[in-house]
C-alpha atoms as an extended CHARMM CRD file, in Angstrom:
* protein
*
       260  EXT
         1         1  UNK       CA             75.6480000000       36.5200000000      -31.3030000000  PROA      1               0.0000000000
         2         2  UNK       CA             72.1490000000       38.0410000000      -30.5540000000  PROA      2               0.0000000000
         3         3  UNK       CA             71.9760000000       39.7120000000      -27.3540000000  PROA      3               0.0000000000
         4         4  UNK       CA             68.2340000000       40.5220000000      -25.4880000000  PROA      4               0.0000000000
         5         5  UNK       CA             68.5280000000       43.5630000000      -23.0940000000  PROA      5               0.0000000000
         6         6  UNK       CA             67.3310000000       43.1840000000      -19.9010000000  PROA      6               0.0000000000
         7         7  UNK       CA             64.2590000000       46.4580000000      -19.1130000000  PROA      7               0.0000000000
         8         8  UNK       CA             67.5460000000       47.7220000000      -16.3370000000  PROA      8               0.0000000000
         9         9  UNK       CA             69.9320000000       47.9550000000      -19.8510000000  PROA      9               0.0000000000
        10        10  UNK       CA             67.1420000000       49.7760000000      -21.6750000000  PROA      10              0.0000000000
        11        11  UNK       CA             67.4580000000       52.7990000000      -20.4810000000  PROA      11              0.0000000000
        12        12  UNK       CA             70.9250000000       52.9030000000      -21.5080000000  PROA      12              0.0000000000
        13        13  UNK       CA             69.8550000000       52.4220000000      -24.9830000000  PROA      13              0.0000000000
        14        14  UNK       CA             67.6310000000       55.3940000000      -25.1760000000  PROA      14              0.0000000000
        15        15  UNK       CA             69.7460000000       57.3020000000      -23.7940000000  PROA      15              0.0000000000
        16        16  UNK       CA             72.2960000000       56.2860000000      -26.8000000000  PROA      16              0.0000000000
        17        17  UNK       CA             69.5820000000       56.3710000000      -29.2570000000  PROA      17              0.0000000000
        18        18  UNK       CA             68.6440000000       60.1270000000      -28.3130000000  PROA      18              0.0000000000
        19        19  UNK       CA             72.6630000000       60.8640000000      -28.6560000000  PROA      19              0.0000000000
        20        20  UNK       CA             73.2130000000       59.7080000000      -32.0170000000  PROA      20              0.0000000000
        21        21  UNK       CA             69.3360000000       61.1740000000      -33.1520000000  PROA      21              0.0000000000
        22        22  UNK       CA             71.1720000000       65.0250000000      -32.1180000000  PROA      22              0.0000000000
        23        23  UNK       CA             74.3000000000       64.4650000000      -33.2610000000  PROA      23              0.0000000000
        24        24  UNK       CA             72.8030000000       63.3730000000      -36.4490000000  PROA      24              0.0000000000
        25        25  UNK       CA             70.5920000000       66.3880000000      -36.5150000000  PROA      25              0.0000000000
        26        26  UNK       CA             73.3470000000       69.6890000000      -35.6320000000  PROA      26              0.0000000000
        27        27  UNK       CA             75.5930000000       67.9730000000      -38.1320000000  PROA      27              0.0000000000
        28        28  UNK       CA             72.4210000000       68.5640000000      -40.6800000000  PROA      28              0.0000000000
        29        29  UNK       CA             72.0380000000       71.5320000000      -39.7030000000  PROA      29              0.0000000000
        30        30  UNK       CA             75.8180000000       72.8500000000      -39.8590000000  PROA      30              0.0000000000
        31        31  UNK       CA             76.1120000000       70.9320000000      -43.9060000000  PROA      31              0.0000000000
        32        32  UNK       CA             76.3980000000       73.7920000000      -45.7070000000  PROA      32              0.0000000000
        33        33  UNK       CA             77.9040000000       74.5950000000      -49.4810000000  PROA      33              0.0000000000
        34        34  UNK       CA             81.3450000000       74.5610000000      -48.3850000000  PROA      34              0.0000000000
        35        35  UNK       CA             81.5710000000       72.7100000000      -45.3400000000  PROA      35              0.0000000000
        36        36  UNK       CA             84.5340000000       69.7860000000      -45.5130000000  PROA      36              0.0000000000
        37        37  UNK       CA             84.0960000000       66.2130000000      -44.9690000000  PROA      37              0.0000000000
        38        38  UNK       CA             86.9780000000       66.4960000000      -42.4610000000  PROA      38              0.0000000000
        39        39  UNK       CA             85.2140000000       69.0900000000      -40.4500000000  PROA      39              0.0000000000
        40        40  UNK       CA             82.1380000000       67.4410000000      -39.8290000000  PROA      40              0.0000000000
        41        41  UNK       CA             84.0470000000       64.5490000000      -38.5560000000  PROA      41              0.0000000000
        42        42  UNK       CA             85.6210000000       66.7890000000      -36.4360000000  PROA      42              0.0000000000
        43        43  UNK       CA             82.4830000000       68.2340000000      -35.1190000000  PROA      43              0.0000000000
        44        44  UNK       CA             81.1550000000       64.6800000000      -34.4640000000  PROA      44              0.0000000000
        45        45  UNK       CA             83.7540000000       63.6500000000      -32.5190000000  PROA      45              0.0000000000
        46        46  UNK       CA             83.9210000000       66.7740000000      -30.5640000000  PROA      46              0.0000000000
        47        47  UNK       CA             80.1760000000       66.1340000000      -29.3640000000  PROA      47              0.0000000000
        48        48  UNK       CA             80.6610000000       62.1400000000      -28.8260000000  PROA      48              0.0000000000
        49        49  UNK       CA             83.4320000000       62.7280000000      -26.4830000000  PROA      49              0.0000000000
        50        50  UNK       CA             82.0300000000       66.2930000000      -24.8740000000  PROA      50              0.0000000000
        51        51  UNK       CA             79.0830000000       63.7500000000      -24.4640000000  PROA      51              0.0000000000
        52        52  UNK       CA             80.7010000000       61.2410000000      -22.5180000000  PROA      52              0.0000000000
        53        53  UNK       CA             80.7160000000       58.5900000000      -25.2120000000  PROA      53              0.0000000000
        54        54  UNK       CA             82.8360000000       56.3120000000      -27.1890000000  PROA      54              0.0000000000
        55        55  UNK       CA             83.1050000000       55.7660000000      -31.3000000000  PROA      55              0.0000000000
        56        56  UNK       CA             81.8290000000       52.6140000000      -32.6310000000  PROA      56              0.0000000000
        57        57  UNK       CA             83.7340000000       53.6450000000      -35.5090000000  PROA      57              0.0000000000
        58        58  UNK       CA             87.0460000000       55.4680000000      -35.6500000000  PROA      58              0.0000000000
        59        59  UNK       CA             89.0170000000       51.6060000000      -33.9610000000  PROA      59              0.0000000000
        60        60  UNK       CA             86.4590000000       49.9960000000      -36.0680000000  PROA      60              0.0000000000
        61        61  UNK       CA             88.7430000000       47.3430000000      -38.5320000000  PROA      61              0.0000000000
        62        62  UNK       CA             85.8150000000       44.3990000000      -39.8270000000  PROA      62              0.0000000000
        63        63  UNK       CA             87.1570000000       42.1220000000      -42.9250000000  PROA      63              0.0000000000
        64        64  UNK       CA             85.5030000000       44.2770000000      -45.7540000000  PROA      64              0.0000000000
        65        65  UNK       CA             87.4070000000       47.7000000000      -44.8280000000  PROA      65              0.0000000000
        66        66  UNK       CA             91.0340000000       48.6690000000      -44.8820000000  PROA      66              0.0000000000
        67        67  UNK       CA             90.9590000000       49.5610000000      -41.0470000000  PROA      67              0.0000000000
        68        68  UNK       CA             91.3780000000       50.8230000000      -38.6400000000  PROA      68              0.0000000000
        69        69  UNK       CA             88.1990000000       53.1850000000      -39.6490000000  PROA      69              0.0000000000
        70        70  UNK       CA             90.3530000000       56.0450000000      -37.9990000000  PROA      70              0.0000000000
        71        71  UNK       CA             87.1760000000       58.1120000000      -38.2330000000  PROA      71              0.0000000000
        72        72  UNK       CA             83.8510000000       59.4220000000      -36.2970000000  PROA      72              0.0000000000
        73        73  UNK       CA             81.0450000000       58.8300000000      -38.8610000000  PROA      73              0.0000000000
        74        74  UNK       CA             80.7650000000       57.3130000000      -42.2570000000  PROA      74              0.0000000000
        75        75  UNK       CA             79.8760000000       60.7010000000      -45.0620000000  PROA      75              0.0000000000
        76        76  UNK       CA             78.8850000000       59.6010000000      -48.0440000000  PROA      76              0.0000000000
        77        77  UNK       CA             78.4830000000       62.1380000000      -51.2090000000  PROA      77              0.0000000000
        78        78  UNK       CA             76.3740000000       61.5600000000      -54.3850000000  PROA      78              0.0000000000
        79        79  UNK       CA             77.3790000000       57.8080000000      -55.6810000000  PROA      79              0.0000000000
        80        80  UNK       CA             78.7240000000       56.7840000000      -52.2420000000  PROA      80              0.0000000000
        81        81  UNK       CA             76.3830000000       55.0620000000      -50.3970000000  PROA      81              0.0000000000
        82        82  UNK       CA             78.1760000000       53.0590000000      -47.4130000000  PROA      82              0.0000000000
        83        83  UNK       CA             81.0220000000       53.2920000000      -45.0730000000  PROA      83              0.0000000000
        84        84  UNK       CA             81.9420000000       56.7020000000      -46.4270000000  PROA      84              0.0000000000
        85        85  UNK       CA             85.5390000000       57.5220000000      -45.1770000000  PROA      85              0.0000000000
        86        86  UNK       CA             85.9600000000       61.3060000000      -44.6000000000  PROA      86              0.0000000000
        87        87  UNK       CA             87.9380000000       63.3550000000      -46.4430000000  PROA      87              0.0000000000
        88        88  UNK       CA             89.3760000000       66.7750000000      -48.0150000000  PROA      88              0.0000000000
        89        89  UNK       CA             85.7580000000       67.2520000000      -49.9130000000  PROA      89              0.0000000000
        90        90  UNK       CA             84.0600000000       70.5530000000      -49.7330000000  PROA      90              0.0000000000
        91        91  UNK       CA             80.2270000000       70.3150000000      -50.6900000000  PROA      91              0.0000000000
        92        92  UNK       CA             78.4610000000       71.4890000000      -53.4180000000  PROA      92              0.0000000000
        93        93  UNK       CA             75.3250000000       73.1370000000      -53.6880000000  PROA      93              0.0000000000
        94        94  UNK       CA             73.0080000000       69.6970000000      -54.8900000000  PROA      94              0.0000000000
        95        95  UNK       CA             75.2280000000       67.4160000000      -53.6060000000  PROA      95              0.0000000000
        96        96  UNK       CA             73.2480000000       64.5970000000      -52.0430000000  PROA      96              0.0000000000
        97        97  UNK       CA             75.1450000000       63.3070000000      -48.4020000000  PROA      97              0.0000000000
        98        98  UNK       CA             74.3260000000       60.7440000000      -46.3040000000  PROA      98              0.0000000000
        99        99  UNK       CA             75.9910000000       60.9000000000      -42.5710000000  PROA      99              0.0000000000
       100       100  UNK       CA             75.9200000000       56.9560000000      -40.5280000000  PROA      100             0.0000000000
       101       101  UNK       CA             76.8070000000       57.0990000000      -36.8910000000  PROA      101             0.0000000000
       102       102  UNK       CA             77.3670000000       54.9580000000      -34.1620000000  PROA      102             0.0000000000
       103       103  UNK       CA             78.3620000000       55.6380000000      -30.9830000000  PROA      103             0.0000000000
       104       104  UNK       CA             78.2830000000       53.6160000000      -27.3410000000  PROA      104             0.0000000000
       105       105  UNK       CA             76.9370000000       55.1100000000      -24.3700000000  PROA      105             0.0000000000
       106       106  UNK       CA             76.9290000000       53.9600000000      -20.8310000000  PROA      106             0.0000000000
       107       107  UNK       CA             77.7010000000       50.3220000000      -22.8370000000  PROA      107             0.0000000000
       108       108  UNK       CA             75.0000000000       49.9230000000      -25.5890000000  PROA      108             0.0000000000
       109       109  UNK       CA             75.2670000000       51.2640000000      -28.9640000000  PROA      109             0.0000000000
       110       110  UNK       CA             72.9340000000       53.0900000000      -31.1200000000  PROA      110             0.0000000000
       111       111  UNK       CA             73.4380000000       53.8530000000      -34.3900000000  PROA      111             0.0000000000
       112       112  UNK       CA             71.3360000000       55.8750000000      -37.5290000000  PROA      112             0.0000000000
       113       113  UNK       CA             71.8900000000       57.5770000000      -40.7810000000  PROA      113             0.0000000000
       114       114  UNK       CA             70.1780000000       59.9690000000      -42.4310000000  PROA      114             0.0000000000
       115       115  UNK       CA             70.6960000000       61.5110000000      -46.4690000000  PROA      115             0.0000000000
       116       116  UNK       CA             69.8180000000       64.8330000000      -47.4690000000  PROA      116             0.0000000000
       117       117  UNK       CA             70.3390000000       67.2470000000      -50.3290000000  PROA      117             0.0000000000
       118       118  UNK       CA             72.8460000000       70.2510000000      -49.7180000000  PROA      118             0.0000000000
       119       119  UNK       CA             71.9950000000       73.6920000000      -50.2960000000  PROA      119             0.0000000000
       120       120  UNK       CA             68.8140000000       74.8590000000      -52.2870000000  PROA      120             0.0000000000
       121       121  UNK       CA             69.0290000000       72.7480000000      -55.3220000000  PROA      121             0.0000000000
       122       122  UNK       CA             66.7440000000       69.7050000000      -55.1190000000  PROA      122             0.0000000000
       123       123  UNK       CA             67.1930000000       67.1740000000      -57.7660000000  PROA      123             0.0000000000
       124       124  UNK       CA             63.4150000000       65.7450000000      -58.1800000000  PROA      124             0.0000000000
       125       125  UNK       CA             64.9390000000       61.9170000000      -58.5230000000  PROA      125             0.0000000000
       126       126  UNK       CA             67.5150000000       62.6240000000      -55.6860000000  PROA      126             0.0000000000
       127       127  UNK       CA             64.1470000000       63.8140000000      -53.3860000000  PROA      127             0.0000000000
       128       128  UNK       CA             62.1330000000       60.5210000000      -54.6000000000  PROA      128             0.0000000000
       129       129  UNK       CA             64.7350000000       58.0830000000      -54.0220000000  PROA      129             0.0000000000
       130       130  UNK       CA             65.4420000000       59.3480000000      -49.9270000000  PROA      130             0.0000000000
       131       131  UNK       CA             61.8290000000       59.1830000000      -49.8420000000  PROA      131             0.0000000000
       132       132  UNK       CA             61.6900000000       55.6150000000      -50.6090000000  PROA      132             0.0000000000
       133       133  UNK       CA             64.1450000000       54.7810000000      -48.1460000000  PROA      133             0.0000000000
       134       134  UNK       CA             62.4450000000       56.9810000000      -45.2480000000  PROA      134             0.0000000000
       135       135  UNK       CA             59.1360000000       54.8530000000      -46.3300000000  PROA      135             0.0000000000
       136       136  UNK       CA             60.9700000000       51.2130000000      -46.6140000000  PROA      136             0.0000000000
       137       137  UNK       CA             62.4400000000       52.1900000000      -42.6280000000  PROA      137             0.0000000000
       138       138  UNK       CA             58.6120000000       53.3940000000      -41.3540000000  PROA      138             0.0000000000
       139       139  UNK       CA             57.6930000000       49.3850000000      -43.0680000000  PROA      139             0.0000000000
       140       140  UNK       CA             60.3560000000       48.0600000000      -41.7410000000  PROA      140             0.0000000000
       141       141  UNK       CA             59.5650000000       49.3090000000      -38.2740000000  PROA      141             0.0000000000
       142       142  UNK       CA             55.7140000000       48.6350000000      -38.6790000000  PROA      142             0.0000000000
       143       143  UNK       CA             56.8080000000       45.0480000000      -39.3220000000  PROA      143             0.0000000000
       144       144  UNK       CA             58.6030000000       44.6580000000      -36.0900000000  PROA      144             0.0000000000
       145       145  UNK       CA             57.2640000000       43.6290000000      -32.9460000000  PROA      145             0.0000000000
       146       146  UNK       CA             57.2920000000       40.4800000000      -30.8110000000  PROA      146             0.0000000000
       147       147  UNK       CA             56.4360000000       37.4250000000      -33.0260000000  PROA      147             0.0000000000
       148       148  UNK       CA             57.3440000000       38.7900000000      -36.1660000000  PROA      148             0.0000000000
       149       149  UNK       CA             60.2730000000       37.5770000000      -37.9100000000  PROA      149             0.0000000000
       150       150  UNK       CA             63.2450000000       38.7290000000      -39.4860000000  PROA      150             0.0000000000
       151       151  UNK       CA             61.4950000000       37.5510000000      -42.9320000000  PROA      151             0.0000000000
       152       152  UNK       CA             58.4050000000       39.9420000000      -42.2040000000  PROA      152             0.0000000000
       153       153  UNK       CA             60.8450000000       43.1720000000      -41.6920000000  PROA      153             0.0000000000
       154       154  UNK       CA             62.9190000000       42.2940000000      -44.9350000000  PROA      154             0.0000000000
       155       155  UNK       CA             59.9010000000       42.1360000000      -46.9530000000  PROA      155             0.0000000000
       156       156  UNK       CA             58.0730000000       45.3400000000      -45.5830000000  PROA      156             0.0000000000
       157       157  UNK       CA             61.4120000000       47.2430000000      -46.7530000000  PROA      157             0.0000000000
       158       158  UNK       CA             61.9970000000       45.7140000000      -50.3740000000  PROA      158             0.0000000000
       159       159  UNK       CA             58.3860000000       45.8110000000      -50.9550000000  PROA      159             0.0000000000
       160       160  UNK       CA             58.6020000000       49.9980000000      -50.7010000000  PROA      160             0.0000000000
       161       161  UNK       CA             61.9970000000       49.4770000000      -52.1110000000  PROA      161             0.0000000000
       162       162  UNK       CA             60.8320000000       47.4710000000      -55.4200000000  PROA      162             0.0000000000
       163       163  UNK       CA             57.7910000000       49.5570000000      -55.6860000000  PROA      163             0.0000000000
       164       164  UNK       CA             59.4670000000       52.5060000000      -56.3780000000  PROA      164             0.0000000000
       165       165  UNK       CA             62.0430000000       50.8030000000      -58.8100000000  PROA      165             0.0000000000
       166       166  UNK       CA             64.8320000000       50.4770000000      -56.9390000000  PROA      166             0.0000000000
       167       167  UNK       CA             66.9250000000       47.2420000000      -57.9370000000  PROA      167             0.0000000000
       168       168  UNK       CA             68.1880000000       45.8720000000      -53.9840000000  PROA      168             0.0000000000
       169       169  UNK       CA             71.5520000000       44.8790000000      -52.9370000000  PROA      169             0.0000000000
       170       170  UNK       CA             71.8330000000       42.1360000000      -50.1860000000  PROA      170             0.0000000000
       171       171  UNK       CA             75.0650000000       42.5460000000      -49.3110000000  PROA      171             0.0000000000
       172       172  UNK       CA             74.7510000000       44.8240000000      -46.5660000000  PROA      172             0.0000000000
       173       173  UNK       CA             71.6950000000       45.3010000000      -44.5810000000  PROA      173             0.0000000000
       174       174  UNK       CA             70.6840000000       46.1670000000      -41.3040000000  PROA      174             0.0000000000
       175       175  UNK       CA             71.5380000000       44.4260000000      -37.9780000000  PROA      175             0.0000000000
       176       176  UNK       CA             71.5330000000       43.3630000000      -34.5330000000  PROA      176             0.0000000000
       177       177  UNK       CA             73.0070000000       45.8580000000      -32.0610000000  PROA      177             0.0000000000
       178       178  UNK       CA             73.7100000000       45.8300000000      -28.0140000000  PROA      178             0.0000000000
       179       179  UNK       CA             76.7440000000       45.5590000000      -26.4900000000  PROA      179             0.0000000000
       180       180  UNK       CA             78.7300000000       46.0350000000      -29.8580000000  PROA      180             0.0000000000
       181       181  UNK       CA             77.6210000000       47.6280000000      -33.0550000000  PROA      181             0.0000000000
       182       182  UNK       CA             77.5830000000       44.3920000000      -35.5100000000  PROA      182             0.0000000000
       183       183  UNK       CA             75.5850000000       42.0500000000      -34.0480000000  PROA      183             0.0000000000
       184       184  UNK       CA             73.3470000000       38.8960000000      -35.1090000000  PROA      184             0.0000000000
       185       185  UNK       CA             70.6520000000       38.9080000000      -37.0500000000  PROA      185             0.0000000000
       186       186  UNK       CA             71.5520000000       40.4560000000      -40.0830000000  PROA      186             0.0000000000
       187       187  UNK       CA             68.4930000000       42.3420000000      -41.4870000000  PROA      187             0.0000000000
       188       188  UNK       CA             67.9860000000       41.9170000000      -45.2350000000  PROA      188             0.0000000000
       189       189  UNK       CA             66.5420000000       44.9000000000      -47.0670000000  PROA      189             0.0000000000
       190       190  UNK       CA             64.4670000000       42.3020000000      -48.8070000000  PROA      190             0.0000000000
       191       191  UNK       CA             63.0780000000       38.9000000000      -47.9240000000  PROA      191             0.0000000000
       192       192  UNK       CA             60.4010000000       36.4100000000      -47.2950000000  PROA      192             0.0000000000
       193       193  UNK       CA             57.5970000000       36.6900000000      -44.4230000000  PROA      193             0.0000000000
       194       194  UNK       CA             57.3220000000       34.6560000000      -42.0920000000  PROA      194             0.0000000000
       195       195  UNK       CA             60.8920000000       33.5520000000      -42.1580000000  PROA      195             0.0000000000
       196       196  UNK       CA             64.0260000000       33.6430000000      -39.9830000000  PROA      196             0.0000000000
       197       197  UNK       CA             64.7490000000       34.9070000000      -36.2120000000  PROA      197             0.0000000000
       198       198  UNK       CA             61.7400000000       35.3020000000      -34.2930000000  PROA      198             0.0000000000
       199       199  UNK       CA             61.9430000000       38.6720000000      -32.4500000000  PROA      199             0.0000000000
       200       200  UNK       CA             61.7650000000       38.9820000000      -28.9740000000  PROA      200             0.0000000000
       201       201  UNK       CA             61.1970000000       41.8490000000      -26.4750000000  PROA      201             0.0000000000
       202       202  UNK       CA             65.0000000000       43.5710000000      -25.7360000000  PROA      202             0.0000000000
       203       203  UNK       CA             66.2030000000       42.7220000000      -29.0780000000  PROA      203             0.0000000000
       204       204  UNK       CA             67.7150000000       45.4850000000      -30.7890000000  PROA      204             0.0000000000
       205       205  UNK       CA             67.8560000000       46.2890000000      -34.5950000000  PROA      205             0.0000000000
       206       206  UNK       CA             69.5690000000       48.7610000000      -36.6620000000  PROA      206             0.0000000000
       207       207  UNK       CA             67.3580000000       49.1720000000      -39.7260000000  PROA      207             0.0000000000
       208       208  UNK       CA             68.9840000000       50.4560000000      -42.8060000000  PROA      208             0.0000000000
       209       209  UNK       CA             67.2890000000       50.8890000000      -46.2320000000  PROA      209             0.0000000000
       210       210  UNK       CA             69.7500000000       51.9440000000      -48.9280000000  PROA      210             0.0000000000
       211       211  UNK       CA             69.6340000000       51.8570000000      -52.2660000000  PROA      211             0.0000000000
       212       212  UNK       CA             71.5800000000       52.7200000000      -55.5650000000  PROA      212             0.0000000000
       213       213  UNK       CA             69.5290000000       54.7980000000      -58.4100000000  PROA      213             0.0000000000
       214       214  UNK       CA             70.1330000000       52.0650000000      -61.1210000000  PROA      214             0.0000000000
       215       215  UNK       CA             71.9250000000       49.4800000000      -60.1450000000  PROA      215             0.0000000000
       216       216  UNK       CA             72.6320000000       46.3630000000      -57.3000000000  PROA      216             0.0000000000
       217       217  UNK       CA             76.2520000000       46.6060000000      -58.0670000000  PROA      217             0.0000000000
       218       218  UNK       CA             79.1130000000       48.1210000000      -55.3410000000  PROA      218             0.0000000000
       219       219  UNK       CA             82.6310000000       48.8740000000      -56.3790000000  PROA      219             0.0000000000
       220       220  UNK       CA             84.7760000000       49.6240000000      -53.3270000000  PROA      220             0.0000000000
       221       221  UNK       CA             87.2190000000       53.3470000000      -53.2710000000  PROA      221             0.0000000000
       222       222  UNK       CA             90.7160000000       53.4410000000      -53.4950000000  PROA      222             0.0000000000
       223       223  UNK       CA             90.3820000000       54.1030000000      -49.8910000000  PROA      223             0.0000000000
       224       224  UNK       CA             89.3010000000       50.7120000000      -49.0380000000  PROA      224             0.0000000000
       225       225  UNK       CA             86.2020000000       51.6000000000      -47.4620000000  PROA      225             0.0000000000
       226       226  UNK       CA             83.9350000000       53.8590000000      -49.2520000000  PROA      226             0.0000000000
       227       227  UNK       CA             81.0240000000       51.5250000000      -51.5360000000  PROA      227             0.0000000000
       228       228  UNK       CA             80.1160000000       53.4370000000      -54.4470000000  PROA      228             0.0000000000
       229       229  UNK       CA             77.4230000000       52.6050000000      -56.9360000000  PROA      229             0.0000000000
       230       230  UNK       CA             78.9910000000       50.1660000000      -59.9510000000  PROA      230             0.0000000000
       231       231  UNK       CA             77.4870000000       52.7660000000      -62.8020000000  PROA      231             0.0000000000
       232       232  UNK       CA             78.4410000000       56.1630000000      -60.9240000000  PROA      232             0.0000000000
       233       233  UNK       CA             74.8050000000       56.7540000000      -60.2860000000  PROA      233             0.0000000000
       234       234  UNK       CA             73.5060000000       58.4550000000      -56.9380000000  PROA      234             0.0000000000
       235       235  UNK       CA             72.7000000000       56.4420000000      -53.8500000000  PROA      235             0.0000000000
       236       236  UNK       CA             70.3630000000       57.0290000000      -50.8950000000  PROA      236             0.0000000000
       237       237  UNK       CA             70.1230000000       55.5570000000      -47.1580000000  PROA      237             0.0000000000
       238       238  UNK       CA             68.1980000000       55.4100000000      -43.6510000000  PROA      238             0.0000000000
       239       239  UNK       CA             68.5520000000       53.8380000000      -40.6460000000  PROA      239             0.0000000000
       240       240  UNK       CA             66.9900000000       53.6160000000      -37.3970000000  PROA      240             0.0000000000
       241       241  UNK       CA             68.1920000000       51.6430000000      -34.3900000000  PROA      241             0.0000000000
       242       242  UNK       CA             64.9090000000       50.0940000000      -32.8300000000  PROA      242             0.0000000000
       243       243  UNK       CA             64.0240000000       48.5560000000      -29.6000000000  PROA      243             0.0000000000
       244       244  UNK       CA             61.3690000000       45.5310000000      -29.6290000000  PROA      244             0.0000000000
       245       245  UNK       CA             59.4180000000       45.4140000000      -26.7080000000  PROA      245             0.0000000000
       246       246  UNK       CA             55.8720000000       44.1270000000      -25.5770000000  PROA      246             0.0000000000
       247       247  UNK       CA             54.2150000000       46.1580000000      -27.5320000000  PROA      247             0.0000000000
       248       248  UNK       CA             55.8130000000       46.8030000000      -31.2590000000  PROA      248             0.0000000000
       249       249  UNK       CA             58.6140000000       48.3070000000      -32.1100000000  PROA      249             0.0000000000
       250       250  UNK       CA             60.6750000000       51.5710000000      -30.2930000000  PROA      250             0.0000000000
       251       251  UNK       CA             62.0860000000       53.8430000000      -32.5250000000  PROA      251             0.0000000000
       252       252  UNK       CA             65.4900000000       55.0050000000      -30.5710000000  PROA      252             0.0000000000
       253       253  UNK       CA             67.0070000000       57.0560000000      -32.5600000000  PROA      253             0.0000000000
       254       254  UNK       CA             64.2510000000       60.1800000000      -33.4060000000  PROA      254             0.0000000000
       255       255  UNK       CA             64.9120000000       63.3880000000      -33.3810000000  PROA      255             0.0000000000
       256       256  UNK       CA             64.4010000000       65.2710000000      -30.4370000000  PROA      256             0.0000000000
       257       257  UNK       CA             61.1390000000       66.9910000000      -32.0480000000  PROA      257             0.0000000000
       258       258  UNK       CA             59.9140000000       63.8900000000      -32.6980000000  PROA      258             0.0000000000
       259       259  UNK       CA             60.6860000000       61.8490000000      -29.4190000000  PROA      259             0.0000000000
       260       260  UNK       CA             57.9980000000       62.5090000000      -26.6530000000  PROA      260             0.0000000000
């Protein structure tokens, strides 16, 4: 299904956009060395429901996970990279984690991730390869905008993302969003321009750039949903849930420094 908001529902997604941006951003801010998976799942869900506002996540059960999801947000350490289930981890000073949230507000979803590096030690290829998803999401966005097509988005992002020497997985990609989190069109992180889905103001798309250090391969956890890199090697991912409208592209879920 793709779903257009009508300008009355929009509002509704900002307003889920800006939730998921500050979530995102205190649970940052709180990922310390030593800080447990399992608390800052806590800690998200304390704020979604203090917030007013359901999980897209933790009754979540699609066909490639072992669900229910039975969790808040998806934390992925190191060679994790997607759907991270939360668990009895403590972090280590280097260790690079990735936190993916959705939540619904006031009936439209929003959803974003952000990586980072814990602690003061910055692994030099850790720092390039979030940088080359941040820059495949700001071409991805750049691409969208009424009359574009799905095509010009997925080739914006696996242009940065082949540029830097990143190998791409098509699996998983981004996605339409509204009503429900998983939503027509998927969003390749690489592809031809000028091809597919032609956007159109109140469509909303979850970007997500992620990529694996050396390698398109995914081996699934024990756990059933945690995709880890085939070789062991460290992944890195970004997402933005964006709004197309008359003019471009809306980014919905920036920080609240950012937002104006």
């Amino acid at each position: 299904m793709i779903e257009i908001l009508t300008p009355t529902e929009l509002p509704r997604a900002k307003d889920a956009g800006a939730l998921v941006a500050d979530i995102l951003q205190t649970l940052k801010s709180r990922s310390a060395v030593g800080t447990n998976l399992l608390d800052i799942d806590r800690w998200a869900q304390t704020m979604i429901v203090e917030a007013g506002a359901q999980s897209c996540y933790v009754d979540y059960e699609p066909s490639f996970g072992r669900g229910p999801f039975g969790h808040y947000i998806c934390t992925a350490v190191n060679d994790a990279v997607l759907h991270g289930l939360p668990h009895d981890y403590t972090l280590a000073d280097g260790d690079l984690l990735t936190l993916d949230l959705a939540v619904s507000k006031g009936g439209i979803a929003a959803d974003s991730a952000i990586s980072f590096i814990v602690g003061t030690s910055k692994p030099p290829e850790s720092v390039a390869m979030i940088s080359a998803t941040e820059r495949a999401l700001s071409a991805g966005i750049a691409a969208a905008g009424p009359g574009a097509r799905i095509g010009d988005i997925s080739h914006a992002i696996g242009s940065v993302l082949s540029e830097a020497g990143y190998p791409i997985n098509t699996e998983f990609g981004g996605h339409g969003i509204g009503s429900t989190m998983h939503q027509d069109p998927h969003v390749a992180n690489t592809g031809r321009p000028g091809r597919g889905y032609k956007l159109r103001p109140g469509l909303l798309l979850a970007l997500e750039p992620w990529v694996m250090a050396d390698t398109d391969k995914l081996v699934t956890d024990d756990d059933g949903w945690t995709l880890r890199s085939a070789t062991g090697c460290r992944t890195a991912h970004s997402e933005h849930t964006i709004a197309i409208t008359d003019d471009g592209a809306e980014i919905l879920t920036l920080p609240k420094e950012a937002r104006s």
